[in-house]
Z-matrix of the N, CA and C atoms (Angstrom, degrees):
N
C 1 1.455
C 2 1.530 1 108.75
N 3 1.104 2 128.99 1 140.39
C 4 1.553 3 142.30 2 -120.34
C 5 2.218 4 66.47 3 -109.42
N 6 1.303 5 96.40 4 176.31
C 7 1.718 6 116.25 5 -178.49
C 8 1.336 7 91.09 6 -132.05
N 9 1.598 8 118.86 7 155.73
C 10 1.353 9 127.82 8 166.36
C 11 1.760 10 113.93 9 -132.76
N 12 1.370 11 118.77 10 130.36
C 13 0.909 12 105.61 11 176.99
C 14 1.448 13 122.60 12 -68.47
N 15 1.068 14 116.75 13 160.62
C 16 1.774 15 125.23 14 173.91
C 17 0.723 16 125.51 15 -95.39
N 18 1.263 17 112.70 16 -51.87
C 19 1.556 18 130.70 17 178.05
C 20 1.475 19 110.29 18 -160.82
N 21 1.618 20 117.30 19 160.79
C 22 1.717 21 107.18 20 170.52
C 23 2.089 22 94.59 21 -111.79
N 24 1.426 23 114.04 22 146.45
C 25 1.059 24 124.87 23 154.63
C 26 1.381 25 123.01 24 -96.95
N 27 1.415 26 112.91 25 143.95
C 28 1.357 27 126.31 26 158.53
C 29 1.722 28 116.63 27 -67.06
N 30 1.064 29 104.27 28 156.76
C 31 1.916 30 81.85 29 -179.51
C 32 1.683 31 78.91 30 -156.38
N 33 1.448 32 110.14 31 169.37
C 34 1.510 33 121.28 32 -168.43
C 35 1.557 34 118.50 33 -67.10
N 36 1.184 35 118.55 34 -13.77
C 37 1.608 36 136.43 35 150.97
C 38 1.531 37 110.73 36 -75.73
N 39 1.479 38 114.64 37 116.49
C 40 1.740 39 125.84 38 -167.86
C 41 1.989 40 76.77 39 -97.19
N 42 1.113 41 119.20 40 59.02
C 43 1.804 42 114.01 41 -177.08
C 44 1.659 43 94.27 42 -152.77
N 45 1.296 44 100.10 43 -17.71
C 46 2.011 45 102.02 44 -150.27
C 47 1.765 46 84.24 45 -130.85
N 48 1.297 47 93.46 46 127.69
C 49 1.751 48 108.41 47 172.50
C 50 1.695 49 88.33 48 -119.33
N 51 1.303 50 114.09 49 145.88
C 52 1.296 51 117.04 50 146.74
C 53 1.647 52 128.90 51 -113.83
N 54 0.896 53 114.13 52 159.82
C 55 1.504 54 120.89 53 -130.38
C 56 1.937 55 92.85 54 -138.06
N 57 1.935 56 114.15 55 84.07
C 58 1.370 57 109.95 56 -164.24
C 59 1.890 58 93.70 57 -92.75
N 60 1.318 59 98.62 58 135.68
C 61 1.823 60 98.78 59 -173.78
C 62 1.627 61 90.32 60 -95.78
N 63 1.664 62 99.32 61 176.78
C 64 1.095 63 103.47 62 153.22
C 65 2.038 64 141.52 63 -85.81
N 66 1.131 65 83.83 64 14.96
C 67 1.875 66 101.40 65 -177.29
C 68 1.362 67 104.25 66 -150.29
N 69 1.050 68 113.39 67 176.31
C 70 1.451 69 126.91 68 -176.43
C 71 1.310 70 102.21 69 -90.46
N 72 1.471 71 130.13 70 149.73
C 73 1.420 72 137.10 71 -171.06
C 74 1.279 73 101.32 72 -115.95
N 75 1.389 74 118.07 73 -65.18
C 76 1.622 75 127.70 74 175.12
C 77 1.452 76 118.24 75 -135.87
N 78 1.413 77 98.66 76 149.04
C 79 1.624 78 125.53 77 -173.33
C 80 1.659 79 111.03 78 -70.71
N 81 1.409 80 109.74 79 -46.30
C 82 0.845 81 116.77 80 -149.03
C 83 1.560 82 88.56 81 -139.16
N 84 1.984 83 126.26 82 141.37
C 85 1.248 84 125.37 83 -170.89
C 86 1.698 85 119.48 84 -71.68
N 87 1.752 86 104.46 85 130.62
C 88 1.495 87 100.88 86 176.94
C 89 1.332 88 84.46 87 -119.15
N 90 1.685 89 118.13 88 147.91
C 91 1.442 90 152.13 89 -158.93
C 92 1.237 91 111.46 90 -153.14
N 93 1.345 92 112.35 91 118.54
C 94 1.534 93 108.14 92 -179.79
C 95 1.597 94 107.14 93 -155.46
N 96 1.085 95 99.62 94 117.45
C 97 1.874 96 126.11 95 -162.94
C 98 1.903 97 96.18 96 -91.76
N 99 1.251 98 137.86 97 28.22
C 100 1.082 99 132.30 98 -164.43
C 101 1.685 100 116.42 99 169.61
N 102 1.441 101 141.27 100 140.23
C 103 1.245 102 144.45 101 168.75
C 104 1.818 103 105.42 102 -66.91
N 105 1.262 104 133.84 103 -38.56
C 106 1.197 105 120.27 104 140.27
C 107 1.203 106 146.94 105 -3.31
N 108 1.927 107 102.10 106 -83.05
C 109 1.652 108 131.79 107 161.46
C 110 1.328 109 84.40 108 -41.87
N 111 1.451 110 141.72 109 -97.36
C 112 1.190 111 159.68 110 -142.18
C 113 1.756 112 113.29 111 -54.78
N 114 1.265 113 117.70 112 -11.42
C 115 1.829 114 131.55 113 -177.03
C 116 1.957 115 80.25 114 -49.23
N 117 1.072 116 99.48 115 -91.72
C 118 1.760 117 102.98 116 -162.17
C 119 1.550 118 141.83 117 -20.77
N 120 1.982 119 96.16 118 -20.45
C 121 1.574 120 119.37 119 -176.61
C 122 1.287 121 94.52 120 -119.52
N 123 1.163 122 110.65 121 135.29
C 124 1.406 123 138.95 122 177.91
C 125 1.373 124 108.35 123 -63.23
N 126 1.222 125 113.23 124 -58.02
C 127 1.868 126 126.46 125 -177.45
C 128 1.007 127 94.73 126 -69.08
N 129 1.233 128 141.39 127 -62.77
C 130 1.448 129 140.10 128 -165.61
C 131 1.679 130 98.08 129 -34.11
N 132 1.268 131 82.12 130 -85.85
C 133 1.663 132 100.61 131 -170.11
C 134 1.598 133 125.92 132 -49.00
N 135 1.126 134 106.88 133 -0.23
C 136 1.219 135 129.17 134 159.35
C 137 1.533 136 120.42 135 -75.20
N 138 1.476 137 103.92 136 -60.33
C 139 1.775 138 109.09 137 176.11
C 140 1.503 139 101.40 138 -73.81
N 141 1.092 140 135.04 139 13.14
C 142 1.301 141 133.44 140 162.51
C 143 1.038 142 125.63 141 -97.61
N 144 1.403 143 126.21 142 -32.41
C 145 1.392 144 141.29 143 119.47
C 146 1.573 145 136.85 144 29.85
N 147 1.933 146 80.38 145 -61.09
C 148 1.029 147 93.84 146 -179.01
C 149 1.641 148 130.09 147 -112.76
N 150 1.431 149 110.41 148 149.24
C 151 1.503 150 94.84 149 -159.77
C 152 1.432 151 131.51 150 -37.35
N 153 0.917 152 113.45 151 143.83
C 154 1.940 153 112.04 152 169.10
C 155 1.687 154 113.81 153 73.85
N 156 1.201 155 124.58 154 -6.05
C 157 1.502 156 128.21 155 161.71
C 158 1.609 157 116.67 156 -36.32
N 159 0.676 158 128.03 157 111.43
C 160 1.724 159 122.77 158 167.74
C 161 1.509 160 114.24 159 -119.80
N 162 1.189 161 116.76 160 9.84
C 163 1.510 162 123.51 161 -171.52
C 164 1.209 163 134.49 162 -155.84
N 165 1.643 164 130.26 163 119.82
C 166 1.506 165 101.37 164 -178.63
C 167 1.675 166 100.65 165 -152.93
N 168 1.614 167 97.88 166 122.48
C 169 1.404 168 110.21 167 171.02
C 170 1.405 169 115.41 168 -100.71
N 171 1.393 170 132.08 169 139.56
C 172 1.198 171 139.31 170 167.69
C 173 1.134 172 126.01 171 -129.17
N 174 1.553 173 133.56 172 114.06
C 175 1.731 174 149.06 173 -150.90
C 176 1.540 175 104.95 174 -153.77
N 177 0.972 176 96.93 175 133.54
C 178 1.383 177 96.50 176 161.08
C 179 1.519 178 140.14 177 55.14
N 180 1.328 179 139.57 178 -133.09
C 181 1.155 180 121.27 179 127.16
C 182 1.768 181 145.44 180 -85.73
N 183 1.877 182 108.90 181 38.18
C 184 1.394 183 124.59 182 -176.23
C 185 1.523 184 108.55 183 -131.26
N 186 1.441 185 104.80 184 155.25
C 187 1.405 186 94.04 185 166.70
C 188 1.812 187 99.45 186 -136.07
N 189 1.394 188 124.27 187 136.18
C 190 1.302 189 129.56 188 -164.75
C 191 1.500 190 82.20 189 -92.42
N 192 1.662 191 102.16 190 127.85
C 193 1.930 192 94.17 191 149.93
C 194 1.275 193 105.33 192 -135.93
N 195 1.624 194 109.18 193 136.87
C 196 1.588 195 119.11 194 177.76
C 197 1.009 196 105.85 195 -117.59
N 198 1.786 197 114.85 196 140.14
C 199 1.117 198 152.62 197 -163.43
C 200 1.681 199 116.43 198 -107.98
N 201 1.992 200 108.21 199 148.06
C 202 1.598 201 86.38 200 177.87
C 203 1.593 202 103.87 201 -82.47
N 204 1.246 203 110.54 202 174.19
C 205 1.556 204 112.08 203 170.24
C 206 1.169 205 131.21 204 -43.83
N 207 1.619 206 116.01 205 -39.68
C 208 1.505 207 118.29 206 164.76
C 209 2.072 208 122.38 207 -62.83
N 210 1.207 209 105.01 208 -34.69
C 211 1.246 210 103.88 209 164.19
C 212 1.383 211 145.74 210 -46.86
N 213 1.493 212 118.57 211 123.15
C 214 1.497 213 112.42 212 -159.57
C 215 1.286 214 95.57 213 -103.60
N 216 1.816 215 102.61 214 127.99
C 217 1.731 216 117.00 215 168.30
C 218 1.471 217 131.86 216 -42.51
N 219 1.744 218 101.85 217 -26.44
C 220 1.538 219 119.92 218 -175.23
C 221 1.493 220 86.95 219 -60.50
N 222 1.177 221 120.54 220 -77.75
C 223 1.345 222 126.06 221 -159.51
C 224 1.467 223 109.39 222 -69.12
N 225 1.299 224 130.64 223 -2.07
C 226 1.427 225 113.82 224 -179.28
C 227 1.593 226 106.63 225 -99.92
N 228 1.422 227 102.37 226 -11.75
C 229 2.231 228 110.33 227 -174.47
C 230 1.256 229 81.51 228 -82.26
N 231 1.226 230 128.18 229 -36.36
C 232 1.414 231 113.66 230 -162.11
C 233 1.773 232 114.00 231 -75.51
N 234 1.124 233 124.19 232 -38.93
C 235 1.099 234 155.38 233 139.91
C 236 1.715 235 107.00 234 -16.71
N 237 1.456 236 122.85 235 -83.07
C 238 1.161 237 137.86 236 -152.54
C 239 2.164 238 90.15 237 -83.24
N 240 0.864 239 111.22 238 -48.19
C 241 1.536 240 118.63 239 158.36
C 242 1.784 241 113.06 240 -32.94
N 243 1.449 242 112.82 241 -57.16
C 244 1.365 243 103.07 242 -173.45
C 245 1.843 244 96.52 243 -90.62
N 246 1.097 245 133.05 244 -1.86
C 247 1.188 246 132.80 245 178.30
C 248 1.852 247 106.38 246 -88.37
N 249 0.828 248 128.02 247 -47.29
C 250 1.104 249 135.05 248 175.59
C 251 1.792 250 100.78 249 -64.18
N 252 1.331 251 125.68 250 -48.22
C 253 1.528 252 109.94 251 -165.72
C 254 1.755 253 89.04 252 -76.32
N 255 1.411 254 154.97 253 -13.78
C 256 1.074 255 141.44 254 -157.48
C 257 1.334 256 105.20 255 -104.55
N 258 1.672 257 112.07 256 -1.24
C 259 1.543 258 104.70 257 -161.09
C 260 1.897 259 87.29 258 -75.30
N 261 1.675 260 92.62 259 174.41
C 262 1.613 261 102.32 260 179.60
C 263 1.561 262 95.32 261 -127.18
């Protein structure tokens, strides 16, 4: 069943958007510093996918994704938006 975003947050890192769904994703924290780390999760490796990702936390009902500095947010919500409706 596909995820929808809710809303995106700003958070005190201008690198790290958080990303509030409408359901809970995970119970328990997944962290992944690399597309590597990330081979095993489907979603993960998806927002990695996409350009300029360097980060991905998943809790609860949020998912943190950090970006390199050159990366533009326009294009990464947009990004993490069609990644989230494709997850299964």
């Amino acid at each position: 069943m596909p995820y929808n975003v809710v809303e995106f947050q700003e958070t005190p890192n201008p690198h790290a958007m958080k990303c509030v769904l409408d359901r809970a994703i995970a119970e328990s924290p997944r962290s992944y510093f690399s597309r590597e780390q990330a081979a095993a999760d489907p979603l993960a490796s998806s927002l990695f996918a996409l350009e300029g990702v360097t980060n991905v936390l998943m809790l609860g009902n949020f998912v943190t994704v950090s970006k390199a500095p050159g990366a533009s947010w326009k294009a990464l919500k947009a990004g993490v938006e069609r990644a989230m409706k494709a997850a299964t």
